[in-house]
VONU-734066 format. One record per residue (C-alpha): residue number from 1; x, y, z; residue in one letter. Coordinates in nm, 4 decimals, padded with zeros to 6 digits, m for minus. Example, Ala and Ser with C-alpha at 12.3 -4.5 7.8 and 13.67 -1.06 7.14 Angstrom:
<nodes>
num px py pz residuo
1 01.2300 m00.4500 00.7800 A
2 01.3670 m00.1060 00.7140 S
</nodes>
This chain:
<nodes>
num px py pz residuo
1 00.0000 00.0000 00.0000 X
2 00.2910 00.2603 00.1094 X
3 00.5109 00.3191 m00.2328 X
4 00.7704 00.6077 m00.2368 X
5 00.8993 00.6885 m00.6223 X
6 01.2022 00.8880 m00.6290 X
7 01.1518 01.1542 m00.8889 X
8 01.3345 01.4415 m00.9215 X
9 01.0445 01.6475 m00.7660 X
10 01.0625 01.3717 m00.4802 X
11 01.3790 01.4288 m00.3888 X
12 01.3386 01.8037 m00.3319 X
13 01.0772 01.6806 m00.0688 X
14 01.2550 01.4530 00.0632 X
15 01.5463 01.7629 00.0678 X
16 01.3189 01.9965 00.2488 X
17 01.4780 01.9626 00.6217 X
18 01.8491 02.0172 00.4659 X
19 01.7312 02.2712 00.2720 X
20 01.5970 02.4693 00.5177 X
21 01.8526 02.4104 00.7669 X
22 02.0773 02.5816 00.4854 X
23 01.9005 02.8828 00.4666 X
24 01.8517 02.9355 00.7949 X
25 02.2388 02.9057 00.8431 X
26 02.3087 03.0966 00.5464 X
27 02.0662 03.3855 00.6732 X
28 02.2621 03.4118 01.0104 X
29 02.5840 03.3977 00.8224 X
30 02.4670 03.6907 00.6198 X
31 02.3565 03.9078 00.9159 X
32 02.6926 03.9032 01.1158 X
33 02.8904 03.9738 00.7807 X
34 02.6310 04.2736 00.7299 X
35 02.6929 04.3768 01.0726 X
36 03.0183 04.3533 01.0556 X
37 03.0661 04.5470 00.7212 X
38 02.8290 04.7921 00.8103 X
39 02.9684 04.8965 01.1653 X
40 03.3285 04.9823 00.9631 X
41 03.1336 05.1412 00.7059 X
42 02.9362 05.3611 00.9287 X
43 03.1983 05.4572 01.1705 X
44 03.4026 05.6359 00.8606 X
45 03.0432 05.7750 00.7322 X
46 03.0211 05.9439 01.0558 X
47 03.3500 06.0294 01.0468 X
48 03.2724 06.2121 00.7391 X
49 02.9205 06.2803 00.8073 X
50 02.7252 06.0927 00.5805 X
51 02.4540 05.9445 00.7740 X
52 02.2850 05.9297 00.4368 X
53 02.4431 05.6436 00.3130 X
54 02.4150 05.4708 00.6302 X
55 02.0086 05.4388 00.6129 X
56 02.0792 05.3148 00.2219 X
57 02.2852 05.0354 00.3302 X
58 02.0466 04.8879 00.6024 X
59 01.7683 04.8845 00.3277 X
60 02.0195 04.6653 00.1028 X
61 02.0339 04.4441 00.4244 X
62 01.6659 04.4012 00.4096 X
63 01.6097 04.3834 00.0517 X
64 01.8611 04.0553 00.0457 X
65 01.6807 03.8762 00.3590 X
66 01.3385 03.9137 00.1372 X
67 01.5241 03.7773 m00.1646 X
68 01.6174 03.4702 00.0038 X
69 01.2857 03.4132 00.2188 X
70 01.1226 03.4000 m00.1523 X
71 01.3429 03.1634 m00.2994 X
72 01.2691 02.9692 00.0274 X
73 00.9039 03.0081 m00.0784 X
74 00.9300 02.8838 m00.4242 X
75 01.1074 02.5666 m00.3092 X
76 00.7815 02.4913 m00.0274 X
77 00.5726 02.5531 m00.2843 X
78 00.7319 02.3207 m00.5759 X
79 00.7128 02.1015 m00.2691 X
80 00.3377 02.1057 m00.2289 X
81 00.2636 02.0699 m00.5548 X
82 00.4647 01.7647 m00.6457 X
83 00.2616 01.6266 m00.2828 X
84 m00.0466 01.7272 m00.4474 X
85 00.0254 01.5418 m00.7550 X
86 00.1324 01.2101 m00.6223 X
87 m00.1931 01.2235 m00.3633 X
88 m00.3940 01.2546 m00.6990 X
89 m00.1933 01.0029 m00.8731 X
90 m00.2399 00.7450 m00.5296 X
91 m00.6004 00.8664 m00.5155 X
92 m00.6979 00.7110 m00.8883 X
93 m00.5011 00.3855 m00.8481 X
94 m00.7124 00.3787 m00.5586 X
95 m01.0583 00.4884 m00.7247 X
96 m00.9311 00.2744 m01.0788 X
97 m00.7977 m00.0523 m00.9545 X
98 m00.9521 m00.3267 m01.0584 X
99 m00.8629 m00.5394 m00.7528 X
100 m01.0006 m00.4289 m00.3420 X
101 m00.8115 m00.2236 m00.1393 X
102 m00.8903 m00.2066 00.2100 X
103 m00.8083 m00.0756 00.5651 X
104 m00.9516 m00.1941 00.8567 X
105 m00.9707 m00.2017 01.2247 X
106 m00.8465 m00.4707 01.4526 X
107 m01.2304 m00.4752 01.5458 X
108 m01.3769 m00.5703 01.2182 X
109 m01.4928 m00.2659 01.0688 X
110 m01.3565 m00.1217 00.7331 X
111 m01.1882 00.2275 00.7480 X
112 m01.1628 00.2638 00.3711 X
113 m01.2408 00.0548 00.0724 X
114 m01.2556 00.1527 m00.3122 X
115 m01.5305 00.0880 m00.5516 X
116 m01.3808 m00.2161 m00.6754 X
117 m01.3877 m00.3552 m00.3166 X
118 m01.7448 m00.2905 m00.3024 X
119 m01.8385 m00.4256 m00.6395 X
120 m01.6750 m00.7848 m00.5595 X
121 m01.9138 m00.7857 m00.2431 X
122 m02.1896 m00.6826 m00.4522 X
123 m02.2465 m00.2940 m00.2722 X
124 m02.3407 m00.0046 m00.4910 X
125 m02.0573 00.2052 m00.3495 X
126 m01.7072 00.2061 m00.0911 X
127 m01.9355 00.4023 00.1428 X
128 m02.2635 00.1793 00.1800 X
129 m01.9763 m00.1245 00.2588 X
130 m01.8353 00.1179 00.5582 X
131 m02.1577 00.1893 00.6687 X
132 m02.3408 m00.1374 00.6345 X
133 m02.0488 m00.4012 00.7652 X
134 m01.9887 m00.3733 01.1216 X
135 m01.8168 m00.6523 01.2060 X
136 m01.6277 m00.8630 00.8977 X
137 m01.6024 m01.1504 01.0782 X
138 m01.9773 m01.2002 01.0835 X
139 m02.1156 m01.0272 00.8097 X
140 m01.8390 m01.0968 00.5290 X
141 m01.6915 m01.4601 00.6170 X
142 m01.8624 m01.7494 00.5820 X
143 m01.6812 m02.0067 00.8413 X
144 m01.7544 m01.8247 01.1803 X
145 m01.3638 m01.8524 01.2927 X
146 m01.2226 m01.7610 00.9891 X
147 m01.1381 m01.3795 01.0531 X
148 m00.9395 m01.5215 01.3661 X
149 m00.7412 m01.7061 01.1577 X
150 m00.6521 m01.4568 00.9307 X
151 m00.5650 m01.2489 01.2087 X
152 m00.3040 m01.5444 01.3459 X
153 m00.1298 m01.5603 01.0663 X
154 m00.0802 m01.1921 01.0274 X
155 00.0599 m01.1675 01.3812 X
156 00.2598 m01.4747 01.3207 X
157 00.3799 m01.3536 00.9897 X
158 00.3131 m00.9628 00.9748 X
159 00.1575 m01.0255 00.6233 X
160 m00.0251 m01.3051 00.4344 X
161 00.0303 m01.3507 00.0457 X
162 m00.2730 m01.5346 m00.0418 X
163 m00.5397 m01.6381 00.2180 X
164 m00.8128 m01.7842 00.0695 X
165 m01.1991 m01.7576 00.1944 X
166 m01.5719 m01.8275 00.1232 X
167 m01.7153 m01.5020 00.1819 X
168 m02.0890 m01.3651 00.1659 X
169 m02.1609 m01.1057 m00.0693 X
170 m02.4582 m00.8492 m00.0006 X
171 m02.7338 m01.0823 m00.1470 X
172 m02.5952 m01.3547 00.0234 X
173 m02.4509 m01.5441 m00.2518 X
174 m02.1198 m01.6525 m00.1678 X
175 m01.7515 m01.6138 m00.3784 X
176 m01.4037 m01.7207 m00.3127 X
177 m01.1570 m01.4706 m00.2565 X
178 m00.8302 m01.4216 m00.2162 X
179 m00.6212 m01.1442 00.0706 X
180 m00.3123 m01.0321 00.0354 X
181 m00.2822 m00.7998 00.3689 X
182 m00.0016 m00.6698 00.6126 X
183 m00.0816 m00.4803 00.9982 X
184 00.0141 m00.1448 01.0455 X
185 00.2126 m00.0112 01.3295 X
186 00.2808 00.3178 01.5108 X
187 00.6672 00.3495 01.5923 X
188 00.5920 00.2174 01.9684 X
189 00.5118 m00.0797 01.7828 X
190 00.1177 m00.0651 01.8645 X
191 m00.1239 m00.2066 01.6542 X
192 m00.2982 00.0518 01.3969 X
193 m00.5066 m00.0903 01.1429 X
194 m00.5096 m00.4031 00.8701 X
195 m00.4890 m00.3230 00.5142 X
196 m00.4512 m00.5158 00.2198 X
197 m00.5975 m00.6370 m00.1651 X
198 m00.8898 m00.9065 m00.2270 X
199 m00.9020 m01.0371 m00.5627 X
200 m01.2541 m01.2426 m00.6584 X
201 m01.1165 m01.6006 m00.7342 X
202 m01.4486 m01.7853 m00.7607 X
203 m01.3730 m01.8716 m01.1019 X
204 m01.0212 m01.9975 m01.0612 X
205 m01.1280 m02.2152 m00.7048 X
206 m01.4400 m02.3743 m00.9586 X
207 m01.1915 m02.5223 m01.2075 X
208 m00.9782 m02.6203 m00.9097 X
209 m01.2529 m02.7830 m00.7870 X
210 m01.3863 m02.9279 m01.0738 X
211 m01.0102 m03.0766 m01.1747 X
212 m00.9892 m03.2159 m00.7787 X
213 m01.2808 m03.4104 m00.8503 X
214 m01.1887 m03.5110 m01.2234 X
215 m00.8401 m03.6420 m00.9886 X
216 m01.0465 m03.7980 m00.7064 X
217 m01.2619 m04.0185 m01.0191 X
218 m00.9272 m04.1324 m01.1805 X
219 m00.8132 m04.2801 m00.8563 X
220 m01.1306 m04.4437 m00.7723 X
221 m01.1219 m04.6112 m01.0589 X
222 m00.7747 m04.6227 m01.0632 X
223 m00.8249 m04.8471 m00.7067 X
224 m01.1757 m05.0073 m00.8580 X
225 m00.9500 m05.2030 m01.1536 X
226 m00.6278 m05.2804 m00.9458 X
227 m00.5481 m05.3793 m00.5854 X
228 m00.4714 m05.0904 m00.3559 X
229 m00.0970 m05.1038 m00.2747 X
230 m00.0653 m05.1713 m00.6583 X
231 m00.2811 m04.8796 m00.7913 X
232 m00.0423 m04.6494 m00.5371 X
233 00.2805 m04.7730 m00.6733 X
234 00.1458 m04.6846 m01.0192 X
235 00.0950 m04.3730 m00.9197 X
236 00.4315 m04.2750 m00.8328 X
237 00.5334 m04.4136 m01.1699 X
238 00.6831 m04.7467 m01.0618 X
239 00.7157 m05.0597 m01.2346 X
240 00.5365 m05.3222 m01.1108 X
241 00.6600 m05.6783 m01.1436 X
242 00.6985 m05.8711 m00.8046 X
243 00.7802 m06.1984 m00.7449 X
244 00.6301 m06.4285 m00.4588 X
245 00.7465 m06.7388 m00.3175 X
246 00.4522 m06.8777 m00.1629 X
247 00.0325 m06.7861 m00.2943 X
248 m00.2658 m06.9822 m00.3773 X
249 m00.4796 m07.0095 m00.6963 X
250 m00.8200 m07.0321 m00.8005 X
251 m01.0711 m07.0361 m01.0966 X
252 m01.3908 m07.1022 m01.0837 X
253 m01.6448 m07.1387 m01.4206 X
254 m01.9577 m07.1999 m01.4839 X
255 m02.0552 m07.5194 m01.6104 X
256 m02.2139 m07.4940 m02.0093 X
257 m02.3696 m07.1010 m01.8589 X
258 m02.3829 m07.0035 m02.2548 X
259 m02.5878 m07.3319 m02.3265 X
260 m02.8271 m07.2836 m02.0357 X
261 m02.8754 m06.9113 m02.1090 X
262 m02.9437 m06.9297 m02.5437 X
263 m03.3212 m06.7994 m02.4687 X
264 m03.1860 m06.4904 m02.2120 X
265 m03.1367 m06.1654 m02.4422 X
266 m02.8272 m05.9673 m02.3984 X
267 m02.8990 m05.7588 m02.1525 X
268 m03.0658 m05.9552 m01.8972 X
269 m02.7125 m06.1834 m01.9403 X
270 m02.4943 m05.9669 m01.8449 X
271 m02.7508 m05.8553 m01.5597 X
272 m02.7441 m06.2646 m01.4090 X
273 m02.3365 m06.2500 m01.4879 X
274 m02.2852 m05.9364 m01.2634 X
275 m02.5031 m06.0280 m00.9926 X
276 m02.3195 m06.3562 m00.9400 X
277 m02.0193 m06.2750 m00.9774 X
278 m02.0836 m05.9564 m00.7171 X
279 m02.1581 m06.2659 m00.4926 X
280 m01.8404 m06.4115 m00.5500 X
281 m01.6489 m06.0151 m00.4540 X
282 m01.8452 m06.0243 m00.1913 X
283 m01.6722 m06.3763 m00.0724 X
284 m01.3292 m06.2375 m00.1967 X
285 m01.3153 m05.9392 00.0228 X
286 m01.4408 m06.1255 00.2860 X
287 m01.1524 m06.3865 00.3143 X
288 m00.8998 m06.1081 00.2147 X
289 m00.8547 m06.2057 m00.1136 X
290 m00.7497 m06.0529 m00.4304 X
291 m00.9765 m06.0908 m00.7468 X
292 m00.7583 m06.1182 m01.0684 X
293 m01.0203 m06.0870 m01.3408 X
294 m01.3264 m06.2608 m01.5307 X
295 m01.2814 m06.4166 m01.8258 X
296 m01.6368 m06.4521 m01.9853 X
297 m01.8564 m06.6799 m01.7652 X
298 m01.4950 m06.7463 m01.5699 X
299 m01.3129 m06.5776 m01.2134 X
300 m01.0143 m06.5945 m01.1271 X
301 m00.8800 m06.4903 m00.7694 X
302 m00.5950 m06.5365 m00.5986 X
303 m00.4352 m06.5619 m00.1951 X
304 m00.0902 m06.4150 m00.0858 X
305 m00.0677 m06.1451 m00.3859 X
306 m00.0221 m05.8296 m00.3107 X
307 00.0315 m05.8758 00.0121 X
308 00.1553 m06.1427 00.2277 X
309 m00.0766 m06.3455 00.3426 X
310 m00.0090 m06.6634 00.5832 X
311 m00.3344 m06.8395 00.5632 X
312 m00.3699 m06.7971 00.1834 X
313 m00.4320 m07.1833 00.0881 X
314 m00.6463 m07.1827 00.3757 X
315 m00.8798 m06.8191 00.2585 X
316 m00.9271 m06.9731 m00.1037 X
317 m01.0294 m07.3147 00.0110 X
318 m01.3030 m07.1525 00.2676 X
319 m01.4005 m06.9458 m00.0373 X
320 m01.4480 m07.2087 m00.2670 X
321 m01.6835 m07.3700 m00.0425 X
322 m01.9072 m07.0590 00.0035 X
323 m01.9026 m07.0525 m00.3577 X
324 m02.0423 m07.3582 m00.3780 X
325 m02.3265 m07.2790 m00.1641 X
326 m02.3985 m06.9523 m00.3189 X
327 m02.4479 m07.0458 m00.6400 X
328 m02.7518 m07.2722 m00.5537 X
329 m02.9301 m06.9493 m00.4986 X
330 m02.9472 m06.9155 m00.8768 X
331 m03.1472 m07.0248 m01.1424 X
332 m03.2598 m07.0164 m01.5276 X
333 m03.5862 m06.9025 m01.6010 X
334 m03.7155 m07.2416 m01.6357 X
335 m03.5535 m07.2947 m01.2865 X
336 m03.2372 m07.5394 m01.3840 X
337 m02.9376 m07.4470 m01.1639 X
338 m02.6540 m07.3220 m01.2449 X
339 m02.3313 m07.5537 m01.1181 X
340 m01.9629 m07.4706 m01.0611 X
341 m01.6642 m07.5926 m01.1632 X
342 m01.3350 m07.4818 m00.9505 X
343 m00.9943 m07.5803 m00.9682 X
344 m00.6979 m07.4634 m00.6916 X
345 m00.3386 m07.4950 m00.6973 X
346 m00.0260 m07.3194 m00.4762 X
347 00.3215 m07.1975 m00.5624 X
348 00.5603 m06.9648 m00.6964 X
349 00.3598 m06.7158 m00.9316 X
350 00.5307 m06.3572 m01.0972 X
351 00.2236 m06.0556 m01.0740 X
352 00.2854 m05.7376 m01.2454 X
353 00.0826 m05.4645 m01.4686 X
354 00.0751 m05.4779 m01.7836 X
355 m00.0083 m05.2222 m02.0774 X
356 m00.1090 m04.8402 m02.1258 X
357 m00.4611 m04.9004 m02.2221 X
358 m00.6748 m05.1116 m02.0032 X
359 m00.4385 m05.1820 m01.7630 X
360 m00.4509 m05.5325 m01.5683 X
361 m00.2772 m05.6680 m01.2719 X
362 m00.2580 m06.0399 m01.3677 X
363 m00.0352 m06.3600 m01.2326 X
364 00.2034 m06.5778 m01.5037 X
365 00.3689 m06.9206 m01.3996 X
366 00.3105 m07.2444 m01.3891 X
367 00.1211 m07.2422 m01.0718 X
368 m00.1558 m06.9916 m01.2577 X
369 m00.1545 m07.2603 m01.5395 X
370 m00.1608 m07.5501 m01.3628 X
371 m00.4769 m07.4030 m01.1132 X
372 m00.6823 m07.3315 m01.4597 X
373 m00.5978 m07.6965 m01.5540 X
374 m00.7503 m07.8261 m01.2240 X
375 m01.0601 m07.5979 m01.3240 X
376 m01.0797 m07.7496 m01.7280 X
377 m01.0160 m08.1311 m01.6053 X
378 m01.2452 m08.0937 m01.2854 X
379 m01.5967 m08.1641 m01.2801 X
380 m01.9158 m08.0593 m01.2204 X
381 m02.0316 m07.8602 m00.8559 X
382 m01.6882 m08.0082 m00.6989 X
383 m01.2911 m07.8289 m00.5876 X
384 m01.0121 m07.9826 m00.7575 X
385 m00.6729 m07.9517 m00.5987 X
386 m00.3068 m07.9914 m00.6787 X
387 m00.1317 m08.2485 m00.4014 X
388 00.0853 m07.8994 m00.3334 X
389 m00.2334 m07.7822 m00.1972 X
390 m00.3711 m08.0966 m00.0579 X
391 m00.0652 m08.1190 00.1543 X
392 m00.1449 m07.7393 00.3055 X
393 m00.4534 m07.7891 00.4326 X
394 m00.4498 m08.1940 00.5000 X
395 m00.4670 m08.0932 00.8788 X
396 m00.7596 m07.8515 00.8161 X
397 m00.9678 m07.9447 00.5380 X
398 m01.1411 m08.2889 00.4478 X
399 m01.0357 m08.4535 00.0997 X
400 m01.1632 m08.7145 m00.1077 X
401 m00.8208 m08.8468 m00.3328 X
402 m00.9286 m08.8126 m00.7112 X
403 m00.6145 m09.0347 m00.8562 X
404 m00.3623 m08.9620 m01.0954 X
405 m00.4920 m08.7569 m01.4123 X
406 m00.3113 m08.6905 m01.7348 X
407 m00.2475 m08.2845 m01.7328 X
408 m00.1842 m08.1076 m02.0718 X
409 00.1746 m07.9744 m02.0333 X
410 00.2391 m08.1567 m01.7200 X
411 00.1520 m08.5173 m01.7855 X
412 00.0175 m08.7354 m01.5274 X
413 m00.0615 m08.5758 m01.1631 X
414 m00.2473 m08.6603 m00.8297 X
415 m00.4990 m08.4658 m00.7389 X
416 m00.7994 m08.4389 m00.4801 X
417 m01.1475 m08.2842 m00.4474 X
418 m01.2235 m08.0493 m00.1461 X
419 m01.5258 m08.1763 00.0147 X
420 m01.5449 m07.9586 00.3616 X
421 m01.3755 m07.8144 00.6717 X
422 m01.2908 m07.9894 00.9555 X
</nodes>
């Protein structure tokens, strides 16, 4: 608010005290070398009688004390006028600025504002906002404490470079705005007054708003497609490919779905999909679990991945189970049931992300192939396990021993069906 521009009018001004002092000195310095003069003049005019010339040289004497008093008045009055000018100048920066300016008491009321002031909070002039807001805190801000908070962090740091608020406006509707402000003290060091600029910033908080949101979608979704810990890593740009020693396996399909479902249309298709497989999240989150995808009328989830888990085997068995028992609650329209088909297996597996586009965090290795293999060769409304898995949960579980089966890739292999817990 305070500017000082050194001009060469300016600098007379700011002059003034040496100035003076000058003349002042130079005026004494004048009348003892007058005096001085004069008293050897005048003895040796009396001497010869010429009182005369005396009374001339007194007048000289006064004649050169008004000369310099003048010039002394020219320079106050160059003075004033460059003051005069830069008030006028201040004044319409003041009256013209597009942003508010503002003083105001510790209290709450305003001291000054300018027209632009007074248009952001919707007043018809600077002088129906002095007269009509008696206390800011109140009457202008929206959140009751605000104003005391403004009012900390100027005392904690004598000025605030963009505090932003929800404020009321004379109808009541509300804008963001922005202070910048500073306190003003006396030399004591005694509070004066506030004063500062508001610019209206409603526009610039709406798109800040609006992108926050836009941000806050992305990462919903972001954490809807991939598992938490995962989705966060992404978003610091990492890599993801991790290795684990020690997870479980499981898909689950259902048995000849498309076959039972030729008379459903489209629509209600998908409709019967989602609200089974919702069952089967459902189950999933329950037990801790991670779902890995569907894969038409197939899911596939998974135990130990992303995180460690120690009862893994144990979570997908209990799952499969439930799923089991779920899926009884469903039928065709012509009320046949639908039946399940799962396959488990445990081991080593490699997760990661892959792609740009439609980004999936999915599980490679043999354990992942050999699991879906237990699902293709297993049969009907039963849980086929590898022997890896058998021998995790022996303890727990109760097994029925399927035999040895011939595995595509693998060749022959022991397996068992899951029948219950113990």
């Amino acid at each position: 608010m305070k500017r000082i521009i050194f001009t060469d009018k300016s600098i007379i001004y700011f002059s003034l005290p040496w100035i003076c002092s000058i003349a002042f000195l130079a005026i004494i310095y004048l009348e003892i070398k007058l005096q001085w003069f004069m008293q050897s003049v005048r003895d040796e005019l009396f001497a010869i009688g010429l009182q005369e010339f005396w009374e001339s040289w007194d007048g000289i004497k006064l004649l050169g004390l008004f000369i310099l008093l003048f010039i002394i008045y020219l320079f106050v009055n160059l003075i004033q006028k460059s003051k005069t000018k830069q008030d006028a100048m201040y004044r319409s920066i003041f009256e013209n600025a597009t942003e508010g300016i503002y003083q105001s008491t510790p209290k709450g009321r305003f001291i000054s504002a300018n027209p632009a002031l007074a248009k952001i909070l919707g007043y018809a002039s600077p002088e129906e906002l002095i007269n009509t807001i008696t206390d800011i805190s109140k009457q202008i801000y929206v959140e009751p404490k605000r104003r005391d908070k403004f009012i900390s962090v100027l005392e904690k740091n004598r000025s605030t470079q963009r505090f932003v608020s929800l404020v009321k406006r004379k109808d009541n509707s509300l804008i963001w705005i922005a202070e910048k402000a500073h306190s003003v003290k006396n030399s004591q060091g005694k509070l004066l007054y506030y004063e500062g600029t508001v610019e209206d910033v409603t526009n610039h908080k709406i798109a800040e708003e609006a992108l926050q949101y836009q941000q806050e979608q992305t990462e919903r979704l972001l954490f809807n497609i991939l598992p938490g810990p995962i989705a966060s890593r992404l978003q610091m740009q990492e890599t993801i490919a991790d290795s684990f020693s020690e997870a479980t396996v499981m898909f689950a399909d259902l048995v000849n779905f498309t076959e039972l479902c030729t008379t459903i249309p489209p629509t209600e298709l998908v409709k019967l999909l989602n609200e089974i497989f919702s069952v089967f999240d459902e189950l999933a989150e329950k037990y801790g679990l991670e779902k890995i995808k569907t894969i038409g009328d197939a899911y596939m989830v998974a135990g130990g991945i992303p995180l460690y888990q120690k009862d893994h085997a144990e979570a997908i068995a209990q799952m499969a189970l439930d799923m089991l028992e779920k899926i009884k609650i469903f039928h065709t329209k012509d009320g046949q049931p639908f039946s399940l088909r799962i396959g488990i297996n445990s081991g080593p597996v490699v997760a990661g992300v892959i792609g740009i586009k439609k980004i999936i965090y999915d599980l490679w290795g043999d354990t992942v192939n050999i699991a879906s293999r237990m699902e293709s060769q297993g049969v009907p409304d039963k849980i086929q396990v590898t022997e890896f898995t058998y021998k995790l949960l022996a303890n727990k579980f109760v097994f029925q021993e399927r035999g040895t089966i011939a595995i595509k890739g693998k060749g022959e292999m022991k397996t068992y069906f899951l029948v219950e817990k113990l």
